[in-house]
C-alpha positions in Angstrom: 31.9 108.1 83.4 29.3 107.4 86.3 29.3 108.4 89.9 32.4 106.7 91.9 33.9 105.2 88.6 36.7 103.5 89.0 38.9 106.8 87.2 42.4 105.0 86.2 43.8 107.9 84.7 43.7 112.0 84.3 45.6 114.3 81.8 45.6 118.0 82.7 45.4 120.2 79.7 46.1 124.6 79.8 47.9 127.3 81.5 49.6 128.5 84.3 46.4 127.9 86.7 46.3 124.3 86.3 50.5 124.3 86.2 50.2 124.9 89.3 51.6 128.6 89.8 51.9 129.9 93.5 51.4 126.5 95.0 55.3 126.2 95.4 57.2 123.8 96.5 60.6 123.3 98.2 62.9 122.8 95.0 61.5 125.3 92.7 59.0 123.0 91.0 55.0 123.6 91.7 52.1 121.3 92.6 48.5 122.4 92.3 45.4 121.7 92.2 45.3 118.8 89.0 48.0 117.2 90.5 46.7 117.2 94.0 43.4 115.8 92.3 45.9 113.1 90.9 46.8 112.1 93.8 44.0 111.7 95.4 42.4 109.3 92.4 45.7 107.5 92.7 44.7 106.0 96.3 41.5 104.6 94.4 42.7 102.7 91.7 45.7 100.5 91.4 48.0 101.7 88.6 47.0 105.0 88.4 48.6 107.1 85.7 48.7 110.9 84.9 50.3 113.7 82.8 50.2 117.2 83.4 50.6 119.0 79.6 49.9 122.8 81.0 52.1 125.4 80.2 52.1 128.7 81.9 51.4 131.7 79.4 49.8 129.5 76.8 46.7 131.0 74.6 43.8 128.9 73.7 45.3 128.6 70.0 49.2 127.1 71.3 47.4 125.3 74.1 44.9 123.4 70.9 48.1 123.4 68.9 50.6 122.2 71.3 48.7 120.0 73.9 45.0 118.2 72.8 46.6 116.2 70.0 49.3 114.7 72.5 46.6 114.3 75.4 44.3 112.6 73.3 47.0 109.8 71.8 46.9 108.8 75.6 42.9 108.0 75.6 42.8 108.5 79.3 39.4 108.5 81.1 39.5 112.3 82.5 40.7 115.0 80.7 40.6 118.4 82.1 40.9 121.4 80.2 41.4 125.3 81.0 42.5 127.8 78.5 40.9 131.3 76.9 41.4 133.1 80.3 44.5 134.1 79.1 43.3 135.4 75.7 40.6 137.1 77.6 42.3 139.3 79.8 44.7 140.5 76.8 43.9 144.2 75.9 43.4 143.1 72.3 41.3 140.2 72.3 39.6 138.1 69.4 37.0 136.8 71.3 35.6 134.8 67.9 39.0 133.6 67.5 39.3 132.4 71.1 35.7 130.4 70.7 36.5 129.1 67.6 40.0 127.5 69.0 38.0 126.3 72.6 35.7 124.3 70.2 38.6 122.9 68.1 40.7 121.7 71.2 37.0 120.1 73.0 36.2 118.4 69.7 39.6 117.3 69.9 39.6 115.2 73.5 35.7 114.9 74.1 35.7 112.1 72.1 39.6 110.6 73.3 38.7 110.7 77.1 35.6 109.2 78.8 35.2 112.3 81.0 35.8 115.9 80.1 35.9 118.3 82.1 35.9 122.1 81.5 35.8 125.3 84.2 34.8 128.6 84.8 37.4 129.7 86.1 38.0 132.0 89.2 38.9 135.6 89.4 40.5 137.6 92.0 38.4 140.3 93.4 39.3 143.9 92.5 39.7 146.4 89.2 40.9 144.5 86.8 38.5 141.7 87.9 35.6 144.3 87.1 37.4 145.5 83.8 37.1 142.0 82.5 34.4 140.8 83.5 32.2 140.8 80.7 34.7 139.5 78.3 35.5 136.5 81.0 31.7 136.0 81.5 31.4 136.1 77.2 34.0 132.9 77.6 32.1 131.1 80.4 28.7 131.2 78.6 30.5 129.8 75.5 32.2 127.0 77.9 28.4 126.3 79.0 27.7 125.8 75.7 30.3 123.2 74.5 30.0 121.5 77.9 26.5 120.9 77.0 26.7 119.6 73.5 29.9 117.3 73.9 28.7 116.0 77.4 31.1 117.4 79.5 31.5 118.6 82.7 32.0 122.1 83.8 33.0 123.1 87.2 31.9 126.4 88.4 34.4 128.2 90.2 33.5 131.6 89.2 30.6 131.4 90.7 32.0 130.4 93.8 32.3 133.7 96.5 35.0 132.5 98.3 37.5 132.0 95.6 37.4 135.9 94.5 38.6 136.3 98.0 42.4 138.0 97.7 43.2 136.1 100.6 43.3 132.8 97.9 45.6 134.8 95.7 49.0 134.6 95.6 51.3 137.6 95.6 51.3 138.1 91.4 47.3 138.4 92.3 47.3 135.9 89.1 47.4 132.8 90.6 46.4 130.9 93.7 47.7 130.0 96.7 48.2 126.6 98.0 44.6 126.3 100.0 43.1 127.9 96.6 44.4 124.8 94.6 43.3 122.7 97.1 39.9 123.9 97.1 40.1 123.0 93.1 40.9 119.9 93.5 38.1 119.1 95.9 35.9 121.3 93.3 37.0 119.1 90.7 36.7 115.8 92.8 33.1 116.3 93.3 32.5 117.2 90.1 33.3 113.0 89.2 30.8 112.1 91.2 33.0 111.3 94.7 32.8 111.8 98.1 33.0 115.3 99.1 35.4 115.7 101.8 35.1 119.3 103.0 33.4 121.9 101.9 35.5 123.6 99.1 33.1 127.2 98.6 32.9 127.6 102.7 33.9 131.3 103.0 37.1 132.9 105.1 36.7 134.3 108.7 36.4 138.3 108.0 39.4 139.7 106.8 41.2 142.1 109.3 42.1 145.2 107.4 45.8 145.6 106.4 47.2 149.1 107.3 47.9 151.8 105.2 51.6 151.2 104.8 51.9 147.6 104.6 49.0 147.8 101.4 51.6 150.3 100.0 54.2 147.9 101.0 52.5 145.6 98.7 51.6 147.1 96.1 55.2 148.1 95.5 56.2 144.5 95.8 53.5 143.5 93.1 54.6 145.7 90.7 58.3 145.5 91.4 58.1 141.8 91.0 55.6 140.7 88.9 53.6 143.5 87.0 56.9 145.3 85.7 58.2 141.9 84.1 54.2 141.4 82.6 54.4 144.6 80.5 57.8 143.5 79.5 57.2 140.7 78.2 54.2 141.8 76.7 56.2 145.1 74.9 58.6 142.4 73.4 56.3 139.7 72.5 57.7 137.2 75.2 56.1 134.5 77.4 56.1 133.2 80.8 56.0 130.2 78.7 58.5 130.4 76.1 61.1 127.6 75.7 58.5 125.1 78.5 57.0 122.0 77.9 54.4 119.9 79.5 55.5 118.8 83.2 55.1 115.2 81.4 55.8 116.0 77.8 58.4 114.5 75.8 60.1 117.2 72.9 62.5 114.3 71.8 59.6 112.3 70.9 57.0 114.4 70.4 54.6 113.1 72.9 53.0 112.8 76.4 54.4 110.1 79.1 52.3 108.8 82.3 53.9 108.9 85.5 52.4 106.4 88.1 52.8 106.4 91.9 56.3 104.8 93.0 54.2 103.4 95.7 51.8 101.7 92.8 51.1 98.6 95.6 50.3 100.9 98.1 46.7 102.7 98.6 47.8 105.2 101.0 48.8 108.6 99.7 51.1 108.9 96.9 54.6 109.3 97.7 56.3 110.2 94.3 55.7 109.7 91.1 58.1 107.7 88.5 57.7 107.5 84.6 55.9 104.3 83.9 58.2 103.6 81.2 61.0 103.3 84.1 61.7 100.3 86.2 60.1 100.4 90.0 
């Protein structure tokens, strides 16, 4: 795809960062960054369609398994893709395993989509940040590599400062928060080639140091909510993920949908979203 193509449709392919996770909305459901980035490209082309196949919890084997085969029968013109991060930050970790899956699942849509874009993705600053970092960094050089042989993109948001900043992270410290997935989007935006409209690595103001209790306050909250439930379902083999589907996967039928804007005549922002195999 060139600079300011006319992009008339995006699939977004991985985990729980490109779900959405933390960027909550009202009724339960979440938003993020891809589909923030969707509707954005909606206001640029007329019939816009997109499908969000991420799963949270997914590995980079169930997210090839599960997801590329599904994306790719859609032949849309952007594809994003996430996934290994998961695998990465496991204890136990296969990293040849985890290469050899990444390659499978890029050979897979590199050649279905016109544009494919992969990321390095962010990290929340602290310990277990620095205890995986050379495993994570293993993964990005690898994503480097398969960006440059099947001509895709990849978006650097490790390497941005500003989104290792806790501040971005949301409460589980897994995920970001709302103006974290923005930032993505606008990361990603670029990344095609459009019109920057802010500037997505610009740092925070200083943070003011928290006090002594309210850290403990929550830290307490973190692992009472979140890092408890983690080693759970990690002592019994469970997932986040387990029984979920792509936002705009069908398991009657075995496939991905689109979903277009309800306002489809409209260029202003996007409204809602309907299945495009429903009537206006």
């Amino acid at each position: 795809m060139k600079p300011n193509a006319p992009y008339t449709s995006l699939v977004a392919v991985g985990d729980s960062f490109t779900e959405g996770m933390s960027d909550g909305l009202p009724d339960g459901s979440y938003r993020g960054w891809a589909d923030l980035l969707a509707a954005r490209l909606a206001t640029r082309t007329s019939g816009f369609r997109y499908a969000n196949l991420a799963v949270r919890g997914k590995l980079i084997g169930q997210i090839t398994d599960e997801q590329t085969a599904a994306a790719a029968a859609l032949r849309p013109d952007v594809v994003t893709l996430v996934g290994g991060l998961n695998d990465a930050l496991r204890p136990k970790c296969d990293m040849g395993m985890v290469r050899g899956r990444l390659e499978e699942a890029v050979g897979r849509l590199a050649p279905a989509c016109g544009q494919l874009v992969l990321m390095r993705s962010p990290g929340r600053n602290g310990p277990v940040m620095e205890r995986f970092r050379p495993r994570m960094e293993e993964l990005f050089t690898f994503i480097d590599k398969l960006a440059a042989e099947y001509g895709a993109l990849t978006v650097d948001l490790y390497g941005a400062p500003v989104l290792g900043d806790p501040r971005l992270w949301g409460v589980d410290r897994l995920h970001l928060t709302a103006e974290g997935h923005r930032r993505v989007a606008e990361a990603v935006w670029q990344a095609l080639g459009l019109e920057a409209e802010d500037d997505w690595q610009a740092l925070l103001p200083p943070p003011v140091p928290a006090a002594w209790a309210s850290r403990r306050v929550s830290d307490a909250r973190f692992a009472r909510e979140h890092l408890l439930p983690w080693i759970g379902r990690r002592l019994t083999g469970r997932s986040s993920g387990d029984g979920r589907t792509g936002a705009q996967f069908s398991p009657e039928r075995g496939k991905a949908f689109w979903i277009t804007p309800v306002n489809a005549d409209d260029p202003g922002p996007v409204t809602g979203w309907r299945r495009l195999d429903e009537a206006p």
